[in-house]
Backbone as numpy.savetxt, mean C-alpha at the origin, in Angstrom:
# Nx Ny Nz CAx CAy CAz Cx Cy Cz
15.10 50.71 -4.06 15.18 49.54 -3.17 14.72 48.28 -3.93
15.35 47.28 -3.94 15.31 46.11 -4.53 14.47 45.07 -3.83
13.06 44.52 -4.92 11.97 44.44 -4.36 11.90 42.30 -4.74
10.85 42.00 -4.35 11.12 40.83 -4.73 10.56 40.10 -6.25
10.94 39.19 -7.06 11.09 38.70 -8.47 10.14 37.65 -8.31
9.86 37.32 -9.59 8.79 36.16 -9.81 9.17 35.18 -10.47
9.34 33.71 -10.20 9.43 32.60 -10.72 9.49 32.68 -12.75
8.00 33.21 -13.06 7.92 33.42 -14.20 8.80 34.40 -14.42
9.24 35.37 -14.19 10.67 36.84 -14.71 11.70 35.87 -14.75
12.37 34.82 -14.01 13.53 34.16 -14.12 13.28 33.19 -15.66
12.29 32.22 -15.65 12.06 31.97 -16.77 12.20 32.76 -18.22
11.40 34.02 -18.19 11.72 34.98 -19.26 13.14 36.06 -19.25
13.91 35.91 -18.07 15.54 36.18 -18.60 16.30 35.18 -19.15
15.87 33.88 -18.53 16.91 32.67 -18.49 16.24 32.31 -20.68
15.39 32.57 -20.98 15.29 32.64 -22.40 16.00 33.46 -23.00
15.94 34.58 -22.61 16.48 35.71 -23.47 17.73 35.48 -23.31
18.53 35.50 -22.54 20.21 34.83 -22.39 20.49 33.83 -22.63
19.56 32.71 -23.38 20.33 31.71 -24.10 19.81 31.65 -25.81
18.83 32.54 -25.73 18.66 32.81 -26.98 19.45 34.45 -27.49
19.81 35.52 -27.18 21.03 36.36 -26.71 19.58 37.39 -27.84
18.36 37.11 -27.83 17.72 37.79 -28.44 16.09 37.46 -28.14
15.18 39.12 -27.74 13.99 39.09 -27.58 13.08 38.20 -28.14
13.50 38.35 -29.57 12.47 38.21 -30.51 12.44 36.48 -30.38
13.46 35.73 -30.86 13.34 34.38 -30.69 13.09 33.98 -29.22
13.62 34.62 -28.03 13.23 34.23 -26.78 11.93 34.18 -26.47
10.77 35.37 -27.30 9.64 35.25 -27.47 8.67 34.25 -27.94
9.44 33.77 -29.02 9.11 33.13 -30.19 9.17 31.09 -29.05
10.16 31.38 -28.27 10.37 29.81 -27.89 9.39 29.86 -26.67
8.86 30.68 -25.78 8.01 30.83 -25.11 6.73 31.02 -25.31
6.61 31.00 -26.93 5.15 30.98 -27.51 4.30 32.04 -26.79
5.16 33.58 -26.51 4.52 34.96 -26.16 5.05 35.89 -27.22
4.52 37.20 -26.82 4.47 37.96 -27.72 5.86 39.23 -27.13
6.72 39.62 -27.90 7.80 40.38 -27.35 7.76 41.01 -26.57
6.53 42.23 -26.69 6.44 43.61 -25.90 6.31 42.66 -23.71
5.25 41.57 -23.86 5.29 41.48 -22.60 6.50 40.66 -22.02
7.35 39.86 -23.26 8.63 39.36 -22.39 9.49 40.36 -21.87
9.80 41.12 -22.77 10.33 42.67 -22.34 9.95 43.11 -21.11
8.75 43.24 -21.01 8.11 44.12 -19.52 8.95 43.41 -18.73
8.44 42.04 -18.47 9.22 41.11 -17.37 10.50 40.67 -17.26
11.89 41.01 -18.31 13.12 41.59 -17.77 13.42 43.08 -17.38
12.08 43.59 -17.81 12.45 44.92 -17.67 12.41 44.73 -15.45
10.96 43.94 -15.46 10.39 44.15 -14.24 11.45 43.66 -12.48
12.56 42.32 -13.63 12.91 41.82 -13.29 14.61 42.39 -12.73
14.58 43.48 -13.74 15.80 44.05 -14.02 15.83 45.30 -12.38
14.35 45.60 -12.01 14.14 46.74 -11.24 13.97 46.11 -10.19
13.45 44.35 -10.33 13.40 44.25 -8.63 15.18 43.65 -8.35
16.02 43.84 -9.01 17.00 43.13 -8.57 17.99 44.37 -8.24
17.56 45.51 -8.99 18.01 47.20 -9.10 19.62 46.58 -9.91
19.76 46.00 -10.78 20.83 45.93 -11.98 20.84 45.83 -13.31
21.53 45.97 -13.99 21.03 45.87 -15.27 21.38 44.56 -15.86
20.41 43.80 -16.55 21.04 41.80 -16.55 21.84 41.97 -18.47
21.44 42.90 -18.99 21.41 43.24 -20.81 21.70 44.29 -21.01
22.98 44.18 -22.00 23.58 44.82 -22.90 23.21 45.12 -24.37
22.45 45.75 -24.89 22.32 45.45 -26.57 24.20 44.99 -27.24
23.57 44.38 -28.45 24.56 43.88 -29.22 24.15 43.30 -30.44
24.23 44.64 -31.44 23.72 44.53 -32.75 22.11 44.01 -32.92
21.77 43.45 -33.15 20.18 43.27 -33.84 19.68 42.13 -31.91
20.90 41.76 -31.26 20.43 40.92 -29.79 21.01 41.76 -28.45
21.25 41.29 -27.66 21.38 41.91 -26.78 22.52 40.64 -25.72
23.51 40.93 -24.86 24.51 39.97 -24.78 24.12 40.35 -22.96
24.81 39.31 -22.27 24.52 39.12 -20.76 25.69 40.76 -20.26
25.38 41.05 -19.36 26.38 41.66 -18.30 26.67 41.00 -17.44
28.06 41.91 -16.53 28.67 40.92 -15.82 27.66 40.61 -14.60
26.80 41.55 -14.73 25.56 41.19 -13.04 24.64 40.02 -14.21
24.08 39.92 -14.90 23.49 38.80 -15.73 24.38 37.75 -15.76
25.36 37.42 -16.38 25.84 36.59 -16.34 25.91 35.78 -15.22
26.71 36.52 -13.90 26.60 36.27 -12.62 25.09 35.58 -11.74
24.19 36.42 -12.21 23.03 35.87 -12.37 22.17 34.63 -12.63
22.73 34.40 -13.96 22.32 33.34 -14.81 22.29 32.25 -14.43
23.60 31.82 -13.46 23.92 30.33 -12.92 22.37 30.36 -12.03
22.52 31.13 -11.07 21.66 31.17 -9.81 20.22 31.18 -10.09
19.90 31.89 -11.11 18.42 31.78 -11.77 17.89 30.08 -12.26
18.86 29.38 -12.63 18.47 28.28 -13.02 18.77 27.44 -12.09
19.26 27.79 -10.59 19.12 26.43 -9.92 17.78 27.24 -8.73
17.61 28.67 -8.61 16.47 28.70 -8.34 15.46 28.29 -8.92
15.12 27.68 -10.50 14.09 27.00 -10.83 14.14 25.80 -11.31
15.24 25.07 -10.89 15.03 23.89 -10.82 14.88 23.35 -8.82
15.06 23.87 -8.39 14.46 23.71 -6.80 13.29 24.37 -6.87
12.68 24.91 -7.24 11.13 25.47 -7.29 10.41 24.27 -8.23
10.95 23.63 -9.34 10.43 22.74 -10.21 10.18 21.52 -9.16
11.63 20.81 -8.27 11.34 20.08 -7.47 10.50 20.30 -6.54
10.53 21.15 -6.26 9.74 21.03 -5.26 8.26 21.25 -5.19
7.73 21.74 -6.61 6.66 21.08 -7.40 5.95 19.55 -7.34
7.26 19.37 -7.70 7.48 17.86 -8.04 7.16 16.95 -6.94
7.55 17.29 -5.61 7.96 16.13 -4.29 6.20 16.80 -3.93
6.03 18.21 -3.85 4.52 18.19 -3.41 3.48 17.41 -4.15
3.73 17.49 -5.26 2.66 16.89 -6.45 2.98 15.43 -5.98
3.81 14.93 -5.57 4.18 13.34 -5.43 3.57 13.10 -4.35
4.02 13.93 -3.39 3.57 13.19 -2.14 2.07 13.08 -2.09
1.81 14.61 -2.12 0.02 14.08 -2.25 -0.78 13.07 -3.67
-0.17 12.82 -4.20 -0.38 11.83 -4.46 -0.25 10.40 -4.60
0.12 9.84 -3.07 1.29 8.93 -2.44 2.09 8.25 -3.29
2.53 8.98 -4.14 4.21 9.02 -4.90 5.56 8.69 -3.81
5.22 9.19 -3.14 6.62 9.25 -1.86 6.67 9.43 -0.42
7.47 9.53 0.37 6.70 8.70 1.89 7.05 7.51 2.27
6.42 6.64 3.54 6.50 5.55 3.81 5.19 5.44 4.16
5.06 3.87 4.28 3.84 3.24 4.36 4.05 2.02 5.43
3.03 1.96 6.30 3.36 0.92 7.61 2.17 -0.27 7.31
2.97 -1.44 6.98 1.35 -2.35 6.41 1.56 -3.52 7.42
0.49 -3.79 8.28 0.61 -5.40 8.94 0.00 -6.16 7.75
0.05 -7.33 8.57 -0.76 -8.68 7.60 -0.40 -9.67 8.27
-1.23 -10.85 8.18 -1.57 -11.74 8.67 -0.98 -12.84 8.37
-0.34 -14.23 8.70 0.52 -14.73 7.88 0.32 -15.28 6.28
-0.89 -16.10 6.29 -1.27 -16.49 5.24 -1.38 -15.76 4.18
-1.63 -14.36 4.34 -1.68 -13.06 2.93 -0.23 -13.23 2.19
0.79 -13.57 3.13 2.13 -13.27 2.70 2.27 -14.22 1.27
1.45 -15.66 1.72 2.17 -16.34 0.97 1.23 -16.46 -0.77
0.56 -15.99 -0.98 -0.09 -15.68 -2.16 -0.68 -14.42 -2.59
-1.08 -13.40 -1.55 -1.83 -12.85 -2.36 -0.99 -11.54 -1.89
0.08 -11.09 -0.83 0.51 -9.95 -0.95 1.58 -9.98 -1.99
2.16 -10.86 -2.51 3.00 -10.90 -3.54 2.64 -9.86 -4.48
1.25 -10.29 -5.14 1.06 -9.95 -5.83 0.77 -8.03 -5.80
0.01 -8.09 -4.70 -0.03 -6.40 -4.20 1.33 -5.56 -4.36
1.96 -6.41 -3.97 3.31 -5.92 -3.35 4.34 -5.18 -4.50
3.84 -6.29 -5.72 4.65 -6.45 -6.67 3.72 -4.78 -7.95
2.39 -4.84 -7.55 1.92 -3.85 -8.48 2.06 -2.51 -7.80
2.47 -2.39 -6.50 2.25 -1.24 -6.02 3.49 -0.55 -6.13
4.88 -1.70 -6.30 5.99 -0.94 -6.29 6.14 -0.64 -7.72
5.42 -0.95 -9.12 5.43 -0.64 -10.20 5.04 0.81 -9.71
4.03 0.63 -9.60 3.02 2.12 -9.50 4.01 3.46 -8.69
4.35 2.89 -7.67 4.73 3.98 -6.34 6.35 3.32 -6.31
7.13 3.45 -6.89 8.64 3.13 -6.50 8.93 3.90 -5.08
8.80 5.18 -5.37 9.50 5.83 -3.84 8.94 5.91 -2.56
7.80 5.40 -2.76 7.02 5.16 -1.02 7.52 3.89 -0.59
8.34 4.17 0.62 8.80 2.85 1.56 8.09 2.17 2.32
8.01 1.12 1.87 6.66 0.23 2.79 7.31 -0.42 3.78
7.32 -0.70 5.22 7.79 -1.23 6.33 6.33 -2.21 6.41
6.62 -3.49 6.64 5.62 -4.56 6.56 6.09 -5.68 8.17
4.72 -5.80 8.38 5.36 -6.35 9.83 3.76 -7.51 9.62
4.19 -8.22 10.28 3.38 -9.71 10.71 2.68 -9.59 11.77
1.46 -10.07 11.99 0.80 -9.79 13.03 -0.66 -10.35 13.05
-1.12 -10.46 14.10 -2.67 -11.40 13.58 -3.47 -10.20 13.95
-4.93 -10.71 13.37 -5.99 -9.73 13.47 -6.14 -8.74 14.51
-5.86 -9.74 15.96 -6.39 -8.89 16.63 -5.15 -7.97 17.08
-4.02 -8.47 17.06 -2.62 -6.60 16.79 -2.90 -5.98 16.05
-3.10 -6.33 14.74 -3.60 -5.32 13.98 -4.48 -4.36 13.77
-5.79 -4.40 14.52 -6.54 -3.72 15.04 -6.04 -2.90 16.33
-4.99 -2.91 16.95 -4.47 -2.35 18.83 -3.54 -1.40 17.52
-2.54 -2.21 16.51 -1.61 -0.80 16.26 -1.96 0.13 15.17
-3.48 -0.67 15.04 -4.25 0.56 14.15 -5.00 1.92 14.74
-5.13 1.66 16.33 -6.03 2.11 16.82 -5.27 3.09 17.46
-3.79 2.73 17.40 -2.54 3.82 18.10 -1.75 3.70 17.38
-2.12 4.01 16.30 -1.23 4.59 14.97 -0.14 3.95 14.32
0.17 2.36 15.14 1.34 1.52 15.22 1.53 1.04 13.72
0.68 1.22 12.97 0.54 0.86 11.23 -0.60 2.11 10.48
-0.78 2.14 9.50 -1.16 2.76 8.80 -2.38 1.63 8.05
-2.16 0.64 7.63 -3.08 -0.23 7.33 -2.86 -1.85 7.36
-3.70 -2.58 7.66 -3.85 -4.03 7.75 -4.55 -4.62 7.29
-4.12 -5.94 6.37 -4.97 -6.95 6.12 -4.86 -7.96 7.54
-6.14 -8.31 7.85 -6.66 -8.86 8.78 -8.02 -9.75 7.94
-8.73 -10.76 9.46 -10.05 -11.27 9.02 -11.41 -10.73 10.05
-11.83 -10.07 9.39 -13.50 -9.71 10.30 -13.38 -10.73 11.32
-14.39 -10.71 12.21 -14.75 -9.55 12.54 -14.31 -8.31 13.42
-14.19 -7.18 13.28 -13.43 -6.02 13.98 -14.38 -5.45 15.12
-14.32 -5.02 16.22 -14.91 -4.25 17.02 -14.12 -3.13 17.27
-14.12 -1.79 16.50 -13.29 -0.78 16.75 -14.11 0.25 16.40
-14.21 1.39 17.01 -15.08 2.70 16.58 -13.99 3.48 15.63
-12.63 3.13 15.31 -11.34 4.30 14.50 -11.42 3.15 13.69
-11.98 2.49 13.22 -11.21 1.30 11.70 -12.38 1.23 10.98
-11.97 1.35 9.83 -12.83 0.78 8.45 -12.22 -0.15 7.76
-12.81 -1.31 7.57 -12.61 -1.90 6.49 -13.15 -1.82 4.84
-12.59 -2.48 3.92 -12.61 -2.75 2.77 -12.75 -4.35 2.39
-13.75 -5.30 2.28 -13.95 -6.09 2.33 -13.06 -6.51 1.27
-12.08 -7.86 1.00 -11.43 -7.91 -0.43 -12.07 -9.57 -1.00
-11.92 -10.78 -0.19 -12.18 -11.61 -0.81 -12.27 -12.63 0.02
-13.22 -13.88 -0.40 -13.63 -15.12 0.82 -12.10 -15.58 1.13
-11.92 -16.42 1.52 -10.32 -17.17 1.37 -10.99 -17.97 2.38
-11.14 -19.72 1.38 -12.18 -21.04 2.06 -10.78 -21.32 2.95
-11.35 -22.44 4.00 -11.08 -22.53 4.79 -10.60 -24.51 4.48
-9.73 -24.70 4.93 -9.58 -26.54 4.23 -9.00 -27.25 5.98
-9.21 -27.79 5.86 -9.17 -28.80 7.02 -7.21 -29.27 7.03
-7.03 -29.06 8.51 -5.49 -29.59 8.57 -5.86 -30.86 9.38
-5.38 -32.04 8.87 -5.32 -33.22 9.35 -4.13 -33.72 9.98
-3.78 -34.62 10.89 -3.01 -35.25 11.28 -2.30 -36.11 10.15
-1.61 -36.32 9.91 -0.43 -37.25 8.81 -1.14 -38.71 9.16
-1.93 -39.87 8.35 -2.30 -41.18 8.82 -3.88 -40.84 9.27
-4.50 -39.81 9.57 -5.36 -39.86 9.80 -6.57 -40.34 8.85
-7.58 -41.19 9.29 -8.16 -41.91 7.93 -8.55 -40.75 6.88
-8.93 -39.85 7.33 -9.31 -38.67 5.73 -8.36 -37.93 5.30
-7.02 -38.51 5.40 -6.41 -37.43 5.00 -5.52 -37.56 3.87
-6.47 -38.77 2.69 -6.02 -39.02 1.89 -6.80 -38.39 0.67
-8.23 -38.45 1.37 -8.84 -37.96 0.40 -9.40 -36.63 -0.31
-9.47 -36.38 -1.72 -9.57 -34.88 -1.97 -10.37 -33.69 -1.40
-11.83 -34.35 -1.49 -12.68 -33.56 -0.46 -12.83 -34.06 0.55
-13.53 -33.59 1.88 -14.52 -33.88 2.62 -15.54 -32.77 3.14
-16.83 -33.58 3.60 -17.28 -31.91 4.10 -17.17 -32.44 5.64
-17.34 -30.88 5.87 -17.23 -30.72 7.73 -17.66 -31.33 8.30
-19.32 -31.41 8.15 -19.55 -32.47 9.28 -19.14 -33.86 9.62
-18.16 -33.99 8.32 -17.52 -35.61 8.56 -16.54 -35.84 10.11
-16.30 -33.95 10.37 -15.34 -33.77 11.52 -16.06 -33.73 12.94
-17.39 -34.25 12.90 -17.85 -33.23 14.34 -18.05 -34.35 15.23
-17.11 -35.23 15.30 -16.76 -36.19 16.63 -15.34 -36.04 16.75
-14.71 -35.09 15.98 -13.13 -34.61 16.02 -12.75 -33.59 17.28
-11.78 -34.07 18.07 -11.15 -32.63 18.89 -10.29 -31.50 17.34
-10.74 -30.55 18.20 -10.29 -29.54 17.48 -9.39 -28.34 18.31
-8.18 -28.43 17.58 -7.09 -27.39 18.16 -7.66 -25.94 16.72
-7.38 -24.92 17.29 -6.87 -23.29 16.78 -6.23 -22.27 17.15
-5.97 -21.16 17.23 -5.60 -20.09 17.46 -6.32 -20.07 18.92
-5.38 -19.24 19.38 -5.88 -18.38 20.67 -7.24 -17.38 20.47
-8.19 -17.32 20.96 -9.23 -16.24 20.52 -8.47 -14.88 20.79
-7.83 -14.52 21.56 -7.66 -13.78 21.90 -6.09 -13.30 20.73
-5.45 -14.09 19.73 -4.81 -13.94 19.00 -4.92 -14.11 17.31
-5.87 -15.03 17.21 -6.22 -15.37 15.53 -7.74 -15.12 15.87
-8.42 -14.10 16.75 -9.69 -14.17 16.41 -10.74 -14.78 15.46
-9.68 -14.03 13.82 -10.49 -14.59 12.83 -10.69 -15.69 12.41
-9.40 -16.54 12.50 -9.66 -17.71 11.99 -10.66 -18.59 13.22
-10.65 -18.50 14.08 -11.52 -19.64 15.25 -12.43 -18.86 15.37
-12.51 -17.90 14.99 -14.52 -17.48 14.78 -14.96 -17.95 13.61
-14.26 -18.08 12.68 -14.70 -18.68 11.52 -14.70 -20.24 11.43
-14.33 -20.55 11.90 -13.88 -22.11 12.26 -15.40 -22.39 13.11
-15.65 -21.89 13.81 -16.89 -21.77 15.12 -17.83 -21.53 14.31
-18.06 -20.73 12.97 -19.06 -20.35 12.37 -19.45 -21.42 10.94
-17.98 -21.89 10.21 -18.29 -22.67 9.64 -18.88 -23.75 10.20
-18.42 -24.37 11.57 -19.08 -25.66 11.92 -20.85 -25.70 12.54
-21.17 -24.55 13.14 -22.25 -24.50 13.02 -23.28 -24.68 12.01
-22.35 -24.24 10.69 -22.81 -24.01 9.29 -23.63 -25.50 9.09
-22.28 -26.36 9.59 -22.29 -27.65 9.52 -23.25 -28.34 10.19
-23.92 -27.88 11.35 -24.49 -28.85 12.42 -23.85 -29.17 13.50
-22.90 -28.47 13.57 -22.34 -28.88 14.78 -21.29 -27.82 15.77
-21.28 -28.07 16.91 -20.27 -27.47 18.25 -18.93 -27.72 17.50
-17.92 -27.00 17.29 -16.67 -27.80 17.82 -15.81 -27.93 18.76
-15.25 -29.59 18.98 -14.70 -29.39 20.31 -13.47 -29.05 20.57
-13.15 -27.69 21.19 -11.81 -27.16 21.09 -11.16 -27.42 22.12
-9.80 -28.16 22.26 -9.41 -28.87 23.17 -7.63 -28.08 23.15
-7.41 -27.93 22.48 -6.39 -26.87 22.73 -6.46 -25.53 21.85
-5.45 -24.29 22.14 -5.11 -23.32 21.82 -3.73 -23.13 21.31
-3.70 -22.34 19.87 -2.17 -22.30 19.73 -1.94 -20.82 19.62
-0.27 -20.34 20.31 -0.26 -18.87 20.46 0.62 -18.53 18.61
0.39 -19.70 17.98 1.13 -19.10 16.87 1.23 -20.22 15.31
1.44 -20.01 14.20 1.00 -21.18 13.25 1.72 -22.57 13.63
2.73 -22.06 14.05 4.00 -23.41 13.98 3.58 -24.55 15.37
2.49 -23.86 16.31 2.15 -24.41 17.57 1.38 -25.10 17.00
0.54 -24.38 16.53 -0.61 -24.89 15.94 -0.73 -25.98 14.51
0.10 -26.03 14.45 0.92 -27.41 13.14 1.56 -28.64 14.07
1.85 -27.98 15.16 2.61 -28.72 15.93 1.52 -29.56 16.26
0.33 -28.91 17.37 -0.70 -29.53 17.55 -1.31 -30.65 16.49
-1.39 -30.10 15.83 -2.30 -30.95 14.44 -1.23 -32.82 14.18
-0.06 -32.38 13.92 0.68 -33.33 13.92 1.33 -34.47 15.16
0.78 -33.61 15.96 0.54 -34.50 17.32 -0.22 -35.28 17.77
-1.25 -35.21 17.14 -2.67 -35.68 16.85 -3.71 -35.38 17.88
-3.31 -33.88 18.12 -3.60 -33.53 19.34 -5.40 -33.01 19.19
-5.29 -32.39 17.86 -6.63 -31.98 17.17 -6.45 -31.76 15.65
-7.43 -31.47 14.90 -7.53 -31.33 13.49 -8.08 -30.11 13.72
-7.66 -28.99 12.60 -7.98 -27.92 12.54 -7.94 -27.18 11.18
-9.34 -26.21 11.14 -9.50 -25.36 10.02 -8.11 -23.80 9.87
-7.96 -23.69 8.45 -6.96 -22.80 8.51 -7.48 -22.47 7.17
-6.85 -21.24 6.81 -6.75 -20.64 5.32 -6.06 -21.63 4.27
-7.02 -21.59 3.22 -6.18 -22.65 2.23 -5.02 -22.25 1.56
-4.54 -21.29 2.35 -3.45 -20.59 1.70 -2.22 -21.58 2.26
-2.27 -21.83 3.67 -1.58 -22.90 4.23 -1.09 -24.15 3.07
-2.01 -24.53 2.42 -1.93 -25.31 1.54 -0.47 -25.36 0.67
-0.04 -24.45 0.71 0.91 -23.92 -0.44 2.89 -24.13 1.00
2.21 -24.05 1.65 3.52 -24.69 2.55 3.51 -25.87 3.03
4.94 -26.58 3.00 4.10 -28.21 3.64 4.62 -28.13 4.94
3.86 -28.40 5.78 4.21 -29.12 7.25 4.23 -30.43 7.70
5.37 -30.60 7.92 5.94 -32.39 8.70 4.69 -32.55 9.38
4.26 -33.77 9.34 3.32 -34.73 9.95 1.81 -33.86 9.36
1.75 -32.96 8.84 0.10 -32.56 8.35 -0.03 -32.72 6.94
-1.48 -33.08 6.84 -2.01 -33.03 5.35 -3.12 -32.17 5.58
-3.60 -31.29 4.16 -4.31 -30.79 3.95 -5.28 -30.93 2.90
-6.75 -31.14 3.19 -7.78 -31.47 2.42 -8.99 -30.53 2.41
-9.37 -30.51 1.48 -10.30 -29.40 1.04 -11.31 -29.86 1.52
-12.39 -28.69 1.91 -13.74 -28.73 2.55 -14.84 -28.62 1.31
-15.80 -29.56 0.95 -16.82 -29.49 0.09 -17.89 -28.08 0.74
-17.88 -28.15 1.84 -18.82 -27.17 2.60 -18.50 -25.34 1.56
-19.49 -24.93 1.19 -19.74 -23.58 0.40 -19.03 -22.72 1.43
-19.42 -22.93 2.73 -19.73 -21.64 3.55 -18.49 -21.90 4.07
-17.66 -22.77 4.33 -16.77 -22.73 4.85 -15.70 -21.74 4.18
-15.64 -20.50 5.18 -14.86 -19.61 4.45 -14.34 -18.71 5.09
-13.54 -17.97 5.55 -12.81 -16.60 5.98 -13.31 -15.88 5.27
-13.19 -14.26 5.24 -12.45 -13.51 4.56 -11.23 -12.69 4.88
-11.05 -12.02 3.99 -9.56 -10.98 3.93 -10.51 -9.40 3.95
-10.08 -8.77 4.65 -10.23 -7.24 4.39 -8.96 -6.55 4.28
-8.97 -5.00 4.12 -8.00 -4.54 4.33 -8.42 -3.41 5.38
-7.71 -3.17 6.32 -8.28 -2.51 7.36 -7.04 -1.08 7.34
-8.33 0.21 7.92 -7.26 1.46 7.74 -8.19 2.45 8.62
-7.53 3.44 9.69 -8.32 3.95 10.15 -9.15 5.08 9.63
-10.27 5.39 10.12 -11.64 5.93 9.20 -10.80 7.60 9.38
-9.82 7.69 10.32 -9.12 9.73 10.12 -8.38 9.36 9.18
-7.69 8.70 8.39 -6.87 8.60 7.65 -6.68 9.38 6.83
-5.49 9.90 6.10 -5.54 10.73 5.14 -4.56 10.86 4.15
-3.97 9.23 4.03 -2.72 9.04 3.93 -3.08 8.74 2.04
-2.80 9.64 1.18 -2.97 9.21 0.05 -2.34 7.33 -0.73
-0.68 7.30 -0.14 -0.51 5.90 -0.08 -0.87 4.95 -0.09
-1.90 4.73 1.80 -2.71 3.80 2.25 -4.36 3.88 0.91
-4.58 5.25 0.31 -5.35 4.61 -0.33 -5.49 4.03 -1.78
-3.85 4.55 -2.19 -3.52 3.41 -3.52 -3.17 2.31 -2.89
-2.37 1.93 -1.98 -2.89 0.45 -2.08 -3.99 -0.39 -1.11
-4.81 0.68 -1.20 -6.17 0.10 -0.76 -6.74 -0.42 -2.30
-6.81 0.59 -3.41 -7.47 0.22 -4.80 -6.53 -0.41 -5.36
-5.71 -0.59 -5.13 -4.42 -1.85 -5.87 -4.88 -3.26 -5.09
-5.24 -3.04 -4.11 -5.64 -4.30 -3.49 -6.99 -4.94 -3.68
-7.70 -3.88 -3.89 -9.07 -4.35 -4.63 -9.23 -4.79 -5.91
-8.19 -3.96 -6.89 -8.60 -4.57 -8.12 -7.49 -5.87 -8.31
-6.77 -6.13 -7.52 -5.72 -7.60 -7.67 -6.69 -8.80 -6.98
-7.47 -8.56 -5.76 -8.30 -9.41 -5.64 -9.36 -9.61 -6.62
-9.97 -8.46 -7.18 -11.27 -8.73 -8.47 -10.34 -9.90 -8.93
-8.88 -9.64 -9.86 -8.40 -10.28 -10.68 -7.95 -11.69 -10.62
-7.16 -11.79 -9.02 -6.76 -13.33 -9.30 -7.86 -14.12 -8.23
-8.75 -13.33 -7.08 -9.36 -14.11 -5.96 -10.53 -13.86 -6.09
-11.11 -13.92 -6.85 -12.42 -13.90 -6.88 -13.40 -12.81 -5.93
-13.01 -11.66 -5.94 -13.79 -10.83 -5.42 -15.28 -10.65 -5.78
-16.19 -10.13 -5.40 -17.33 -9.50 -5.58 -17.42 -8.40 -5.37
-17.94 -7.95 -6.15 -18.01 -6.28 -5.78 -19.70 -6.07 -5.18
């Protein structure tokens, strides 16, 4: 009764039939004859046929070997793959990957992520979606992403962050407004200013930080409107409806009727994390968790 074969026996026939001889089939497998032998012998009994013919000083295929032969080598090249796709995946080689982010990441610093991770990981598909802090924390918390850059602070018992880097905060001015010619100012030059931001309940981070830098400063700020989104909130600013703190990443897009001027204030600052839930186990999410750490060391001034 014909029993079952071993990965390694296909290897040591598929030698001996293209070398049409023990001794060199031995010799290219860097073993010793007597045990390649055993294992066509072994191979020969679990299949109950005979795969070898002698033929002078080698030995030549039969018609069950021959027949054989094709099928032996695409059984180990699907055993090789599939080596291959396990060894990949767990090591997020392959897969997809679900990343939010916040708008301002897009425009400087996921580039750069974006751009080292697909060196690294070509076959993991990243699906990337937009979203402010506080979605990103709801479709982290129900699985809706896999990881997010967002800005502290988080209240979630399923999320960990990875702290990555400050990202200061610069003042959006009205177009004509008297400071909005000049290179610096510090904050408290603003604290008889109405002040428009984000919805709390939508850019958390930035208008807690905005709330925290100005305290920094000495002062309340007075928030006189809410915007549900950047373009409202540009809108506002250029309306002269309020002046408002944003990521100086903003800086790098221009908006009709706003100028943007840098804050002398130290503290005036955001940060960036990268946020991922603490069950996670997604090898992916944690290369480009360390792709994202060491691109911030490099171009944003991280601290470790």
């Amino acid at each position: 009764m014909a029993s079952d074969f071993t990965f390694h026996q296909l290897r040591s026939f598929i030698a001996v039939a293209e070398e049409s001889n023990f001794r060199r089939a031995a010799l290219r497998l860097r073993v010793s004859q007597s045990p390649l032998t055993r294992q066509v012998q072994s191979l020969e009994s679990a299949l109950g046929v005979r795969l070898f013919n002698r033929a002078g000083r080698g030995v030549e295929l039969s018609a069950a070997g021959t027949a054989f032969l094709a099928e032996a080598k695409v059984l180990l090249e699907v055993n090789d793959r599939a080596r291959r796709v396990a060894a990949d995946a767990a090591a997020g080689k392959t897969g997809s990957l679900s990343v939010g982010y916040t708008e301002p990441v897009a425009f400087d610093f996921l580039p750069h992520v974006l751009q080292q991770f697909r060196q690294e990981f070509p076959e993991v598909q990243l699906q990337l979606r937009e979203m402010n802090s506080f979605e990103s924390v709801d479709h982290l918390e129900h699985r809706g992403v896999d990881v997010a850059y967002l800005r502290p602070p988080v209240e979630s018992q399923t999320v960990d962050l990875t702290m990555l880097h400050p990202d200061p905060l610069i003042a959006a001015l009205p177009s004509g407004h008297p400071m909005s010619g000049r290179s610096t100012i510090a904050l408290a030059e603003l604290a008889d200013e109405r002040f428009v931001t984000y919805s709390q309940a939508l850019g958390g981070g930035i208008s807690g930080s905005t709330a925290q830098a100005c305290a920094a400063a000495g002062f309340a700020p007075n928030f006189v409107d809410y915007a549900s989104s950047t373009p409202m909130l540009m809108s506002l600013v250029a309306s002269h409806i309020g002046v408002a703190l944003v990521s100086h990443q903003f800086s790098l897009i221009p908006y009709l009727g706003v100028d943007f001027v840098k804050l002398s204030d130290v503290r005036a600052e955001s940060f960036l994390a990268l946020a991922a839930r603490n069950d996670s186990n997604s090898p992916a999410a944690a290369a480009l968790c360390d792709i994202s750490v060491k691109v911030s060391e490099l171009h944003f001034g991280r601290h470790n």
